[in-house]
Structure formats: C-alpha cells, structure tokens
C-alpha positions, 0 to 999 in steps of 0.5 A, a space after each residue: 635820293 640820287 647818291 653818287 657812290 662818292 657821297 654814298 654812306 652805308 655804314 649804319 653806326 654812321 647813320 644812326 648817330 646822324 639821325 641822333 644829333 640832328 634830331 629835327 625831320 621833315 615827315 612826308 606821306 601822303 593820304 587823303 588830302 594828297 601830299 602832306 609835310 611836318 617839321 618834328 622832332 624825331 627820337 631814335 629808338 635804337 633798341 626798338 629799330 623805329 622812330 618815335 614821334 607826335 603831332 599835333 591831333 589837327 594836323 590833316 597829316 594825322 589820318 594816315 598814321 595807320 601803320 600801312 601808309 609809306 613815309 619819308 623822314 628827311 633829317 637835315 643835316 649841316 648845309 652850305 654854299 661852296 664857292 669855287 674860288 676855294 678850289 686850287 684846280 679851276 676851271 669849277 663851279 659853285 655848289 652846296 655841300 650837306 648832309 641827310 639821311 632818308 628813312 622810310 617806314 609806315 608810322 602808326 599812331 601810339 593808342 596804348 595808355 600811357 604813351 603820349 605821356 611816355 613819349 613826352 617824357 622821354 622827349 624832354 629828357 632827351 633834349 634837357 638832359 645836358 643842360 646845367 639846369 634842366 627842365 624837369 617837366 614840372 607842370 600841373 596835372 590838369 594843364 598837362 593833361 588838357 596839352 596832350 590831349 591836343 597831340 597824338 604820339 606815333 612810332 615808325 618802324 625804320 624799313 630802310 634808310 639811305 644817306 648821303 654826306 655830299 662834301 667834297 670827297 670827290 675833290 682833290 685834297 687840295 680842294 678839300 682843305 681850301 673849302 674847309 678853310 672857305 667855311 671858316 672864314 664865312 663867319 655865319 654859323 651854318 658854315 662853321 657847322 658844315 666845316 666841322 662836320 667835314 673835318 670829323 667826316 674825313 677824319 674818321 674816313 682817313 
C-alpha cells in the first residue's frame, strides 16, 4: 500500500482497535483458479496474534486455506469525496480521504471438532452482544448442524500489517477544520462517519 509518511499509522493499538471496529475485509490470495476475492467478516484475535474467519465450503477461494498460501486482508475503513472548495488555500484539487488497514498472513482452514461451531459462537456474541435484545444463537440442532456443514472456518496468522489514515494531515489546520465542516454538512452517512473519524483521529494525535 503506497503510504505517504504523512498518512502513515505505525502504532499498533491504533491498528489493532481499527480492525475491531471496522470488522468486514476483503480476503485476497490467489491459488488454483488465480486471484480470488470474498467479503467477510473477520474477528481479531488478540491474544492469538490472528484472524479468525469462514467461508462458505464452495467458495473456489476455500482451496488454498493451507497455512502456506500468502493472503491479504484489506479492512475498509470511513471514506468520502473531498471537495477542494473546502479548503482556505487555493488553488487545490479533489480527492478522497479514508482509512485501511492491510494484514498479511497464510490462513489454514480450522479442522479440529468443535471449531466451526466455536467460531460461530463467538462471531454471534461479538456482533449481538451490545444489543438491547440479543440474538442467543438459539437454533435446532439438526439446522444448525446442516448450516455449518456448508461453511469452513479458518484462522490467519497476523504476519504484518500496514495502515494508513489518509485525512488531511498534510493540510493546514485551516484546511482541515473547513473539510471537517464540508462532511458535516453533506448529510449522507458516509460523510458523517468519515467526519468523526478525523475528529477522533486528530485529537488524539494533537
């Protein structure tokens, strides 16, 4: 990922919490049939230093889960259009700011009893758990057995990570503060998050 020192995150609490609250990737590796792409939902494993994962068993993406295939993991972060009639300088140009994160690892396919249904479960408690009335899991044992059946679970092992916060660090505050004040005013919700995401952002680096 080209990373302008600017844009340029290196503090791994910093990355490790974004992966968390973004939680959906794009899995790139490529094996038999070339380069292949899914869109899961990926949890972080913190104390396992990995990500944990599954797919569904027909996915042709399956074959190389092998722990010896390299895979990417791109985690999407808050994106918007940036209009340069934001800025207080001119002349300037459009662009997009957002943020990513990039982990690489070689994923293996989780074969052991039991850990299909572990991942499950914890998958379910991690996304229902705040809710005001979460989803137990509650589900007949043959249908819940017939649906995992259909999907394979994996892990991958977190090799290295890169990130990058592309958003307006390498403006003058001026420029900053009026971008800030452009999302807000957009009024669709991927300007809203991108806007809170950059206030957090450069208050905790300020």
């Amino acid at each position: 990922m080209y990373t302008p020192h600017a844009f340029e995150v290196t503090d791994r609490e910093t990355i490790l919490c974004a992966i968390e609250a973004w939680g959906f990737a794009t899995l790139v590796s490529s094996g038999v049939h070339g380069l292949e792409a899914s869109h899961l939902p990926l949890l972080l494993d913190r104390e396992g230093n990995r990500l944990l994962g599954h797919m569904a068993r027909a996915n042709p993406q399956r074959d190389p889960l092998d722990g010896a295939a390299e895979a990417l993991a791109i985690f999407h972060g808050p994106h918007a259009y940036v209009s340069p009639s934001w800025y207080a300088r001119a002349p300037a140009v459009p662009t997009w700011n957002y943020g990513a994160v990039h982990v690489r690892g070689r994923p293996r396919a989780l074969v052991e009893d039991g850990a299909v249904s572990a991942l499950l479960d914890r998958m379910v408690e991690r996304h229902e758990s705040a809710r005001t009335a979460p989803w137990r899991g509650e589900l007949p044992d043959d249908f819940r057995r017939g649906m995992e059946k259909g999907i394979v679970a994996f892990e991958m092992p977190i090799e290295r990570v890169e990130a990058k916060f592309k958003l307006g660090q390498n403006r003058s505050p001026e420029d900053q503060q009026g971008t800030l004040a452009g999302l807000e005013a957009e009024g669709d919700a991927g300007s809203a998050a991108l806007a809170a995401f950059t206030r957090q952002q450069l208050d905790e680096g300020s």
